[in-house]
C-alpha positions in Angstrom: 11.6 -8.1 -1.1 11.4 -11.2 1.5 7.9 -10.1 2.7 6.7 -10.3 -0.6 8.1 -13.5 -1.6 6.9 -15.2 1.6 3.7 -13.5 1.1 3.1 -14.7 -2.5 4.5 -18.3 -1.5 1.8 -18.8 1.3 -0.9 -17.7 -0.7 0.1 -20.3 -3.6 0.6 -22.9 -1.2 -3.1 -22.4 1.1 -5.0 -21.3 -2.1 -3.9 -23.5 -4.7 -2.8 -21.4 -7.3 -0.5 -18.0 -7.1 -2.2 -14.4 -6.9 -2.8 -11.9 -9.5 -2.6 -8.8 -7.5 -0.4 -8.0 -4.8 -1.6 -4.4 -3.2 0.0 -2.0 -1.1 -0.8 0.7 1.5 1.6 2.0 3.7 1.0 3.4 7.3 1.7 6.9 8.3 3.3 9.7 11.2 2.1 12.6 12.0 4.4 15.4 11.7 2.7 18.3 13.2 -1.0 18.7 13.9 -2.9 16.3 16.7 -6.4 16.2 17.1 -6.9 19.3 14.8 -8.6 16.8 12.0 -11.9 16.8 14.1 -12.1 20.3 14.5 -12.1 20.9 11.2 -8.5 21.8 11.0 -4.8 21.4 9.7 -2.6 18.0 9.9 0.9 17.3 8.0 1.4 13.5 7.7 3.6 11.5 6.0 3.4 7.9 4.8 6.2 5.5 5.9 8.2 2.9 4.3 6.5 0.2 6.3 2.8 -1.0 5.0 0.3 -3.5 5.0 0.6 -5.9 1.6 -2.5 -8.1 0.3 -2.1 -10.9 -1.9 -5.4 -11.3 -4.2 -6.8 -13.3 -6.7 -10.3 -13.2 -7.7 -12.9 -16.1 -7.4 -15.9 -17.4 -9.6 -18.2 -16.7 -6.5 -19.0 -13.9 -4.4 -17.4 -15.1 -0.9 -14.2 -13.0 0.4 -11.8 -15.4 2.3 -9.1 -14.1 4.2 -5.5 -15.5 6.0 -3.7 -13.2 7.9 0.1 -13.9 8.1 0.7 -11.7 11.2 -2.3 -13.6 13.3 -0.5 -16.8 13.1 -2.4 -17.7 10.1 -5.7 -16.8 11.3 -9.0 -17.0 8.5 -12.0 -16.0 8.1 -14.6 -15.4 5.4 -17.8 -13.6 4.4 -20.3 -13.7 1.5 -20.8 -10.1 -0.3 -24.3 -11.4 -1.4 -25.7 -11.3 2.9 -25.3 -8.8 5.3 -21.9 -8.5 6.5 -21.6 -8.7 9.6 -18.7 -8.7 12.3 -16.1 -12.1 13.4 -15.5 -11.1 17.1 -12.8 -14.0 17.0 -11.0 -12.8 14.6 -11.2 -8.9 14.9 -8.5 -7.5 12.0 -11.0 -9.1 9.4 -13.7 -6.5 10.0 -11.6 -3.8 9.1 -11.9 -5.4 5.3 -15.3 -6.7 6.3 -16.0 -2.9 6.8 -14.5 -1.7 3.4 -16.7 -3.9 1.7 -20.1 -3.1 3.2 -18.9 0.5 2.9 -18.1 -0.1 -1.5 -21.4 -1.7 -1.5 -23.5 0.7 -0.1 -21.4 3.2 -2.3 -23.3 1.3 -4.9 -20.1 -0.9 -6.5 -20.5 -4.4 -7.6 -17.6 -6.4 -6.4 -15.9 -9.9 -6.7 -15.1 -12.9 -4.6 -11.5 -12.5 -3.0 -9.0 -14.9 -1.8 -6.7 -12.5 -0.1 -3.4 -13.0 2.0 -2.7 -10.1 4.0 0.7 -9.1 6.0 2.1 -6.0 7.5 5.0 -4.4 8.9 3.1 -1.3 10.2 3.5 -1.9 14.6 0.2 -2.2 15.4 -1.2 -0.3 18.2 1.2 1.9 18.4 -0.3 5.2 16.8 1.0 4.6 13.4 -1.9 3.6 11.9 -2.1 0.1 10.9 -6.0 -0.2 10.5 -6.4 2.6 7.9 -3.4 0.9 6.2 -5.0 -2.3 6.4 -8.5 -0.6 5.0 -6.7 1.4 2.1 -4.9 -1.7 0.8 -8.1 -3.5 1.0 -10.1 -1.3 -1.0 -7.0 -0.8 -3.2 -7.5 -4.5 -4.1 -11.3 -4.5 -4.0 -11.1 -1.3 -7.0 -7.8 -2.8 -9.1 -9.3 -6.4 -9.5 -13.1 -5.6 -9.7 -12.0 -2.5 -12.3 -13.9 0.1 -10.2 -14.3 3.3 -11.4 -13.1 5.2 -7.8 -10.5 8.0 -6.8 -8.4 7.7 -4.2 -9.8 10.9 -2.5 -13.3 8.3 -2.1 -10.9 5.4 -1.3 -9.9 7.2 2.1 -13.7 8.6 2.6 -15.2 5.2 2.5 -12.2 3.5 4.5 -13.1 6.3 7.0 -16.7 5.1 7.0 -15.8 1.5 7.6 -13.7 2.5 10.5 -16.2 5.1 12.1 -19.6 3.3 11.2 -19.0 -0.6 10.6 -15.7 -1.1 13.1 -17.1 1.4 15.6 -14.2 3.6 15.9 -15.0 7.3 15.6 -11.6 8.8 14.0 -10.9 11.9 11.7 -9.8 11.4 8.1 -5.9 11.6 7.7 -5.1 8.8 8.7 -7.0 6.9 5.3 -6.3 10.3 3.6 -2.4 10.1 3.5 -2.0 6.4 3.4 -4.1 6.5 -0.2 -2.5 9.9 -1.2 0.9 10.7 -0.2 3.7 11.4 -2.5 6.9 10.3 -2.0 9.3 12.5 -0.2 6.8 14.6 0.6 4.7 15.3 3.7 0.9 16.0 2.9 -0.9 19.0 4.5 -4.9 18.2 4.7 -7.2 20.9 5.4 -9.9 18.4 7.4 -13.0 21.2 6.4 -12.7 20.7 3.0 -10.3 17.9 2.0 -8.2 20.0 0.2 -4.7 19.2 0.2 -0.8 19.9 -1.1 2.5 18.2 -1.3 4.8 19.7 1.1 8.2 18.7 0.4 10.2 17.2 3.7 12.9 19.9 4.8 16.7 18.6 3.7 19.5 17.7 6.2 17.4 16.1 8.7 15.5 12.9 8.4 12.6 11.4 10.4 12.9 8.8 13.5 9.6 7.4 15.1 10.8 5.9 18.5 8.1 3.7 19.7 7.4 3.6 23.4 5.9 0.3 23.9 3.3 1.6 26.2 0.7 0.5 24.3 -2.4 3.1 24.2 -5.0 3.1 26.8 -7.9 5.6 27.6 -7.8 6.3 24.0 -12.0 5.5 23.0 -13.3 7.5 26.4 -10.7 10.3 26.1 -11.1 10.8 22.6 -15.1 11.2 23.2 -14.2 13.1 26.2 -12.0 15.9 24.3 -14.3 16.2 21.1 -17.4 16.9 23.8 -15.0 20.0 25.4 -13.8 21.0 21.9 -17.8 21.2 20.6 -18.4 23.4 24.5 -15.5 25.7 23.3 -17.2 26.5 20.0 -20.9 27.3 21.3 -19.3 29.3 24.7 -17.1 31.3 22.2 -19.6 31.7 19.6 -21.8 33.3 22.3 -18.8 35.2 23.5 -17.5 36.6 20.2 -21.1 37.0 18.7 -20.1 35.3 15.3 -20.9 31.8 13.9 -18.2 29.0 14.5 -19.0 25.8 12.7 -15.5 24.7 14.4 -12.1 25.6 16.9 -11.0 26.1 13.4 -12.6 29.2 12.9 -11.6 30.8 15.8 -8.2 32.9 16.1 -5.4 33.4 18.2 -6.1 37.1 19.1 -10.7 35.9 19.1 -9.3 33.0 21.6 -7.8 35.5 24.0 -10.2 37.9 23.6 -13.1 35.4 24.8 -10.8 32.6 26.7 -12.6 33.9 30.1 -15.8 32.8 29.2 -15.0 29.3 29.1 -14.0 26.8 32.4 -10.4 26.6 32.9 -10.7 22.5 31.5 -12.4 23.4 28.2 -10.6 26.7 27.4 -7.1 24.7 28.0 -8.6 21.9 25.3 -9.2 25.1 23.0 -6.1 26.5 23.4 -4.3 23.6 22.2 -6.2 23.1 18.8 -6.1 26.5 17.9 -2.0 27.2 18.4 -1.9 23.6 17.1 -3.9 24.7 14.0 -0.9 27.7 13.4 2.0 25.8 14.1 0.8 23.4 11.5 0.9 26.3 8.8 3.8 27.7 10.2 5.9 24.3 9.9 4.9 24.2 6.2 5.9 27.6 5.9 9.5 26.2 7.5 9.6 23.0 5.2 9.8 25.7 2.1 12.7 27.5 3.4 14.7 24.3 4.9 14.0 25.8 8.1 15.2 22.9 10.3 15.7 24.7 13.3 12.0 26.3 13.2 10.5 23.5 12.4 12.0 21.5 15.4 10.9 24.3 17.3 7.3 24.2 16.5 7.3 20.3 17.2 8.5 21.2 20.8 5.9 23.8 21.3 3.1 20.9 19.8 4.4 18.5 22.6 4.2 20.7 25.1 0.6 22.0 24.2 0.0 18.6 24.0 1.2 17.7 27.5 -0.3 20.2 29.3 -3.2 21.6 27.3 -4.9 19.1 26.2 -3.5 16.7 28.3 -3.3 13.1 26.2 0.6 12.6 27.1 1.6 10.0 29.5 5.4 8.9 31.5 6.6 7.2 28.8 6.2 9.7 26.3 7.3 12.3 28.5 10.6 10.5 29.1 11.2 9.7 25.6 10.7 13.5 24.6 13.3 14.5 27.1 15.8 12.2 26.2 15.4 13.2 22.8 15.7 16.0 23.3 18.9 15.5 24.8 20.3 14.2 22.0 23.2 15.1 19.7 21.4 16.5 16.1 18.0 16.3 17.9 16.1 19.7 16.4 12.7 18.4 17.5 10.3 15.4 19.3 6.8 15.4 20.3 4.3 12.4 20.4 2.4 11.5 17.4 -0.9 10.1 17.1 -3.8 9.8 19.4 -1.6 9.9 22.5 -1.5 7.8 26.1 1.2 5.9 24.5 2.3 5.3 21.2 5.0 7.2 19.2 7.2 9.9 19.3 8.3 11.5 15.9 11.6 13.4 16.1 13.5 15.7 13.5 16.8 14.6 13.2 19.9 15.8 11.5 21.0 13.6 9.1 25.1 13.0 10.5 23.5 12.6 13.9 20.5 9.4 13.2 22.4 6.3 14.1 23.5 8.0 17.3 20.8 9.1 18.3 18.4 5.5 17.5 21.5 3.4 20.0 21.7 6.5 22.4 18.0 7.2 23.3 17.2 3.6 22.9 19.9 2.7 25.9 18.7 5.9 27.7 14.9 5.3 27.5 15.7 1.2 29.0 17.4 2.5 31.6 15.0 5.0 32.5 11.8 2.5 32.0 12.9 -0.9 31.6 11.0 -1.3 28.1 13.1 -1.5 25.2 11.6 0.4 21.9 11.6 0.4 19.0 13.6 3.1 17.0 13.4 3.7 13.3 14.5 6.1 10.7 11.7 6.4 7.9 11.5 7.6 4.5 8.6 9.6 3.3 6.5 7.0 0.9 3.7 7.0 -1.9 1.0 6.2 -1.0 -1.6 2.7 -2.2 -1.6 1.2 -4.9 -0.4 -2.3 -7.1 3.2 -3.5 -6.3 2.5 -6.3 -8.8 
């Protein structure tokens, strides 16, 4: 594999001597399920044959340094024996300056690093290249200092070095499935209780992530936003129902409808969304058992429009790459994926139909915006661990 030849040659050549580890964590698409995870609710994700690698050998003293490939050979370093504290110039290293001071306070004793990192995950583009970039890192923290750690506390403490030391709020799958996933399987996470099962990927169709290039904005203030109206939801129907709701996730279909008038036209469109999101999620797991390619395009149609016009987070470009999709040949299904306002669509695609459809929607979708994306087939991946 060229990436991880180069990758082991440059870490020889601006370390002196080669690595002992070279770690793996791959990055990940969301098949059905957006913003459910922070209302205590249902995601399917898989993990994609495109990941973040880290070169590593330990050292005798307790300072992590770090050179990042994909940042034109950017470096920094930080001692694990002082506070830990952020590099504003050279922002990718506090993602791994964030796993660290989480393992610590977690209590683990670890060892000096010289690490090489490189990726193939797009970043910024919904796919998740931070948590990828945290799991490998705490993949290569555990294999080299011999912690004793599951992966299940892998993904929770990467989650707490995104949401506490990088300072962005964000649910659990995305560290969950890039630490757990099975290959050839998607993995459906119940977000209340972490609980989880292998869902094998529905035969005859194969998954194409087209990426928009509009790169996401509005996320951070949007994302605050629509947790604030989802939390509203749960008190107003609570009142409503007269039951306890600890989350949207406790609410049903038939209780929505029931007390949908008692809440602003804004916030009851924002609970709509997560609780058909929350069955469609069960119901295209339901459809991956019984090969049920048509169905489960289906429900990944209804997401994107629930998407678009309940909870609002779509934007043109996504719009337009939905519809031309959509138009395609073999096309069963396309919505966006991720956080939305740009990003990724993920699109079910029969399996004679793929290499039409990646030239055909890529010429349509220049024509239509002038950008040309990126369009790739994936294969559903393992998730971290030790390449070599």
């Amino acid at each position: 594999m060229r990436s991880i030849e180069t990758l082991r040659a440059t870490f020889t050549q601006f370390y002196g001597a080669a690595p002992t580890h070279i770690t793996r964590a791959p990055g990940r698409v969301n098949l059905i399920g957006e913003h459910t995870d922070y209302n205590d609710g249902f995601v399917l994700p898989m993990a994609l044959d495109r990941a973040v690698l880290i070169a590593a050998r330990a050292r005798a003293d307790r300072r992590v340094r770090m050179l990042a490939l994909d940042f034109e050979h950017a470096r920094s370093e930080f001692a694990l024996d002082a506070p830990i504290e952020h590099d504003s110039a050279n922002k990718w290293s506090n993602y791994i300056r964030g796993v660290a001071w989480a393992l610590l306070a977690r209590g683990f004793i670890l060892p000096g690093l010289d690490l090489a990192i490189q990726g193939d995950v797009p970043r910024g583009s919904g796919l998740s290249s931070s948590a990828a970039l945290e799991v490998c890192a705490a993949t290569t923290f555990a294999e080299i200092g011999n912690l004793e750690i599951s992966k299940v506390e892998i993904a929770k403490l990467c989650q707490r070095a995104e949401s506490e030391f990088v300072g962005m709020k964000c649910g659990i799958m995305d560290q969950f499935i890039s630490a757990l996933a099975r290959a050839d399987h998607a993995l459906l996470i119940d977000c209340r209780d972490l609980s989880y099962q292998n869902v094998p990927l529905p035969r005859g169709a194969q998954i194409v992530v087209c990426d928009t290039l509009k790169r996401r904005g509005l996320v951070d203030s949007e994302y605050n936003t629509r947790r604030a109206e989802c939390e509203q939801a749960v008190r107003l129907l609570a009142a409503q129902l007269g039951k306890p709701l600890r989350a949207l996730r406790d609410v049903s279909p038939e209780e929505f409808a029931r007390g949908e008038n008692a809440l602003p036209p804004t916030v009851a469109k924002r609970a709509r969304h997560i609780i058909t999101e929350n069955a469609r999620v069960l119901d295209a797991v339901a459809a991956t058992r019984r090969d049920a390619l048509a169905a489960f395009g289906a429900l990944m149609d209804a997401s994107h429009a629930s998407l678009r016009d309940d909870y609002q987070v779509s934007c043109a470009e996504l719009d337009a790459m939905v519809e031309i999709a959509r138009q395609q040949r073999g096309c069963l299904g396309a919505r966006l994926t991720g956080a939305g306002f740009g990003g990724c669509t993920v699109n079910l695609v029969e399996e004679s139909a793929v290499d039409a459809f990646i030239s055909d929607v890529a010429r349509a979708y220049h024509a239509r915006t002038g950008l040309s994306p990126q369009i790739f087939a994936c294969r559903a991946m393992a998730g971290a661990g030790v390449v070599e």
